[in-house]
ChimeraX commands (.cxc) that place a marker at each C-alpha (Angstrom):
marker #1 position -11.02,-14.47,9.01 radius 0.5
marker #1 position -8.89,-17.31,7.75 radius 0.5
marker #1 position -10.55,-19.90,5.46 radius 0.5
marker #1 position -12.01,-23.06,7.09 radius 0.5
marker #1 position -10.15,-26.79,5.31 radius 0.5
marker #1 position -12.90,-27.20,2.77 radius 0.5
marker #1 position -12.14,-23.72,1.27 radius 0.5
marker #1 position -8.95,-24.01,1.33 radius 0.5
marker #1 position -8.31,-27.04,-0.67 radius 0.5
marker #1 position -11.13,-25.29,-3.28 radius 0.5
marker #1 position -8.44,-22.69,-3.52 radius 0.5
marker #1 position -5.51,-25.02,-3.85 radius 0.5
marker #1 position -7.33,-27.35,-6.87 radius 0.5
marker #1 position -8.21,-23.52,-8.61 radius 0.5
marker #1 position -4.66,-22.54,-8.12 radius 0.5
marker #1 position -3.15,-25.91,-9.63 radius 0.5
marker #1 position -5.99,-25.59,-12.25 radius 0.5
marker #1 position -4.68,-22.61,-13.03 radius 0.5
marker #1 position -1.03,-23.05,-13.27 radius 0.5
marker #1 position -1.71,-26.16,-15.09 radius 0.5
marker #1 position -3.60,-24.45,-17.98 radius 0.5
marker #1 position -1.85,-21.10,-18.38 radius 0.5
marker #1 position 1.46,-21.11,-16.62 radius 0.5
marker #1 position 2.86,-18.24,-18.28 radius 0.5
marker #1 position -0.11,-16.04,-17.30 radius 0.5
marker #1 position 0.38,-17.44,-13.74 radius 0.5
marker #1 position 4.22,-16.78,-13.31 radius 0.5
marker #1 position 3.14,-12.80,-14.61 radius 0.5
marker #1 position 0.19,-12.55,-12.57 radius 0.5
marker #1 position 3.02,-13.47,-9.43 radius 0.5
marker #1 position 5.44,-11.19,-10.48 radius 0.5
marker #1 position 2.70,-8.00,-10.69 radius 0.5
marker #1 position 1.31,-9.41,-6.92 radius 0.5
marker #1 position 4.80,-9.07,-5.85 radius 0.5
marker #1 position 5.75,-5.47,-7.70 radius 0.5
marker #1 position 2.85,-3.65,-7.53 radius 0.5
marker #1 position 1.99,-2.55,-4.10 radius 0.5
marker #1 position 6.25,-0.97,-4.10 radius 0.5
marker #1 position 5.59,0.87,-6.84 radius 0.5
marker #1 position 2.20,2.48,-5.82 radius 0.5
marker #1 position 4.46,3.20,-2.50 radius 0.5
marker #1 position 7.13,4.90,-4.61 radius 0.5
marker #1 position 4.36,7.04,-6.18 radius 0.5
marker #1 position 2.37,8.04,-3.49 radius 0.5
marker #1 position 5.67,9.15,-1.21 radius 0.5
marker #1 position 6.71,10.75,-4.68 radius 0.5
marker #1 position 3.09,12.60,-4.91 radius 0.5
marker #1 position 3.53,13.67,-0.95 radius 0.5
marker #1 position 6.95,15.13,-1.29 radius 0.5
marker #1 position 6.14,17.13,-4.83 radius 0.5
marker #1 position 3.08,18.18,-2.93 radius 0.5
marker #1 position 4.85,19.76,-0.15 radius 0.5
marker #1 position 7.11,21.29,-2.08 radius 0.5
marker #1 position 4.72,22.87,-4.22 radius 0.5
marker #1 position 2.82,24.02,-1.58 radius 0.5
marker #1 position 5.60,25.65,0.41 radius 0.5
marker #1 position 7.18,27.11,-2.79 radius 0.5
marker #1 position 3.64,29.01,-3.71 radius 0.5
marker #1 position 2.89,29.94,-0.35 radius 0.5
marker #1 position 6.49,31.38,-0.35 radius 0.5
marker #1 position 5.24,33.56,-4.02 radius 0.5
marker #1 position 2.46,34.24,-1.90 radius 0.5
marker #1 position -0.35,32.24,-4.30 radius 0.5
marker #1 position -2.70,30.20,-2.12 radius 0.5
marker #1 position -4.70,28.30,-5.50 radius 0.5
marker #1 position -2.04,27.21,-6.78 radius 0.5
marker #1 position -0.26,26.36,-2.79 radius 0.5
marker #1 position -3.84,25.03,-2.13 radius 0.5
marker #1 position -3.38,22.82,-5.58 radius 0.5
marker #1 position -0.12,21.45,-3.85 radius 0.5
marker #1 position -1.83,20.61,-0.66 radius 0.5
marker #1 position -4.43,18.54,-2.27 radius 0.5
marker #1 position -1.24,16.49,-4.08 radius 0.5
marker #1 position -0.05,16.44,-0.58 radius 0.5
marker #1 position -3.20,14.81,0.67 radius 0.5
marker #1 position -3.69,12.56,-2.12 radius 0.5
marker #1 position -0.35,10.71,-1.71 radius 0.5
marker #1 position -0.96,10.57,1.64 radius 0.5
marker #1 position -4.22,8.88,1.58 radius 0.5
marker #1 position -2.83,7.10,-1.30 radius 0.5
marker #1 position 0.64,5.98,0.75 radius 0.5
marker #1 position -2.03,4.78,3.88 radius 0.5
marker #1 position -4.04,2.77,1.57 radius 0.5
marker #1 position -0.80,0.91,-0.41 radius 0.5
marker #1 position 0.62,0.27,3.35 radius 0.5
marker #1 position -2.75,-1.77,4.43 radius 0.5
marker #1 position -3.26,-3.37,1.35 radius 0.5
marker #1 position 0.65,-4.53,1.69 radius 0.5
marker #1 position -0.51,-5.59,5.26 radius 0.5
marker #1 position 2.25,-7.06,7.74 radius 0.5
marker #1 position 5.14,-8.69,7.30 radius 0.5
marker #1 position 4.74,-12.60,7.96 radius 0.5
marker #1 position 7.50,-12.43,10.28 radius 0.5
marker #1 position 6.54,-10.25,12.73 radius 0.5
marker #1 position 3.63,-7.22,14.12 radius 0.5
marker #1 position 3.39,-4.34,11.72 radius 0.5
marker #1 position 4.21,-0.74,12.99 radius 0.5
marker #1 position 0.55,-0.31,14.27 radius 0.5
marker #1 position 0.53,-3.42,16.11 radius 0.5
marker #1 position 3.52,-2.88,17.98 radius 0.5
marker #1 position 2.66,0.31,18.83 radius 0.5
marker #1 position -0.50,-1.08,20.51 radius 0.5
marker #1 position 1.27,-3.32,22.40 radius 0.5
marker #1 position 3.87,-0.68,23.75 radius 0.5
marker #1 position 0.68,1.42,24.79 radius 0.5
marker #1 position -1.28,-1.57,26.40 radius 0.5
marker #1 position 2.37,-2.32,28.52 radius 0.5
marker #1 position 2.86,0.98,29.11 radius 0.5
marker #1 position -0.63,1.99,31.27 radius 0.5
marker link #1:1,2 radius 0.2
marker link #1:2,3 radius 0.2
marker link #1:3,4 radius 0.2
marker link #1:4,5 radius 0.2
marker link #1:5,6 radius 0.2
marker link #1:6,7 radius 0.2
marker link #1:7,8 radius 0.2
marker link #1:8,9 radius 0.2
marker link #1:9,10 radius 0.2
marker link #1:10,11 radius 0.2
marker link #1:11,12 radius 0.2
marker link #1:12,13 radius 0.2
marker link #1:13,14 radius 0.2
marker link #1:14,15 radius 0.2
marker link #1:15,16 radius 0.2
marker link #1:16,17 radius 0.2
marker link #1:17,18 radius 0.2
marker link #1:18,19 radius 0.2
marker link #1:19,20 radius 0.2
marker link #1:20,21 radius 0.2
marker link #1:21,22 radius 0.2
marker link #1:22,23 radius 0.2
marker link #1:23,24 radius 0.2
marker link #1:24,25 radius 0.2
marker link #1:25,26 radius 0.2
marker link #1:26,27 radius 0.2
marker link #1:27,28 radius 0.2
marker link #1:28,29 radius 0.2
marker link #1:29,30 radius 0.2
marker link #1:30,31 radius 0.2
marker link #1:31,32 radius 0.2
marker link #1:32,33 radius 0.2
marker link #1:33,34 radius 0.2
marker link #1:34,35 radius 0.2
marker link #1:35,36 radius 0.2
marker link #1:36,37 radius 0.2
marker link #1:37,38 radius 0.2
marker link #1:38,39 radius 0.2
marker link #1:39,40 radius 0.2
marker link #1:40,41 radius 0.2
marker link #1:41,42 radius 0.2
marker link #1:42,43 radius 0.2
marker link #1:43,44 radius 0.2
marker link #1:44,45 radius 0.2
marker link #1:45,46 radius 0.2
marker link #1:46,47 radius 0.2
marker link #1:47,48 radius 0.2
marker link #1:48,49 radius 0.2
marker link #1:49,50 radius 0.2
marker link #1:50,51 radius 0.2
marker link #1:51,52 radius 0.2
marker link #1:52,53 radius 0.2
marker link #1:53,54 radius 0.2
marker link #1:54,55 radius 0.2
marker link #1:55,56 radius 0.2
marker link #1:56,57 radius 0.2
marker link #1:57,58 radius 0.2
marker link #1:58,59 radius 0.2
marker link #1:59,60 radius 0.2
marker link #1:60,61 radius 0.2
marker link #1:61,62 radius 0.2
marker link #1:62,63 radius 0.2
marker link #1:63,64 radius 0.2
marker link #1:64,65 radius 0.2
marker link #1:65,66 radius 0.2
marker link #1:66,67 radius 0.2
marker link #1:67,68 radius 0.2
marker link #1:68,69 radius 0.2
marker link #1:69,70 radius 0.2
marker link #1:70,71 radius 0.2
marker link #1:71,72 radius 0.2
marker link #1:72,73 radius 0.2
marker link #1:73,74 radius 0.2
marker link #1:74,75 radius 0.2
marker link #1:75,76 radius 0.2
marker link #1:76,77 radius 0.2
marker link #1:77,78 radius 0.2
marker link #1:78,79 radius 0.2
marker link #1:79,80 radius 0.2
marker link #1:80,81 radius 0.2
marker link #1:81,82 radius 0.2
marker link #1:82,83 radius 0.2
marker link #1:83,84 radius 0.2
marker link #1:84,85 radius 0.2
marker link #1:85,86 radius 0.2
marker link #1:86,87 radius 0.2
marker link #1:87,88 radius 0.2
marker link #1:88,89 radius 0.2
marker link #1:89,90 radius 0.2
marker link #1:90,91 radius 0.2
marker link #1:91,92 radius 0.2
marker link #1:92,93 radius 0.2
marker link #1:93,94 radius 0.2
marker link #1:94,95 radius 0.2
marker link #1:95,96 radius 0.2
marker link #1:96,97 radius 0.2
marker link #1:97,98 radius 0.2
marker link #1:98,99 radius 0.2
marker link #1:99,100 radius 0.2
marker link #1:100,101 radius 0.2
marker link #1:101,102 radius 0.2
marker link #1:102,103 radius 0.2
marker link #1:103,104 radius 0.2
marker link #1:104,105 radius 0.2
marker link #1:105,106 radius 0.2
marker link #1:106,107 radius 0.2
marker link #1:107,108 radius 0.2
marker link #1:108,109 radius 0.2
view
């Protein structure tokens, strides 16, 4: 839900407002907006793979805690990997993944 005109020039004045009166806060506040959501991605495909190998290294040594243990790390980066892909949302020029999927399914039957 996008904002209406009135809201949006509220957000513009706050934004200038805040430029204005801390600009160095600003610019680092931009840079962390822009870093951020790569890095958690880094991490979480990090967490899945040393999850996977974990788990197929102890199931291997036949030790299901500790393979179990690995499976949870598994899960957890992948949960944490779907959640850093949303909040990075779509690229501005074009569908995301999802969306183009949808629309090959809705031409397709």
């Amino acid at each position: 839900m996008g904002l209406n005109e009135r809201e949006q020039r509220i957000l513009d004045e706050i934004e200038r407002q805040f430029y204005e009166e801390d600009p160095h806060l600003a610019e680092s506040v931009a840079k962390a907006a822009l870093v951020r959501p790569r890095q958690h991605r880094n991490l979480a495909i990090a967490g899945l793979a040393i999850g996977l190998v974990v788990m197929l290294y102890f199931l291997t040594q036949k030790n299901p805690f500790a393979a179990l243990g690995g499976f949870l790390l598994m899960v957890a980066g992948a949960a944490w990997l779907a959640t850093t892909m949303r909040a990075m949302g779509t690229p501005a020029d074009g569908p995301g993944i999802l969306e183009r999927l949808q629309q090959r399914w809705s031409r397709g039957s």
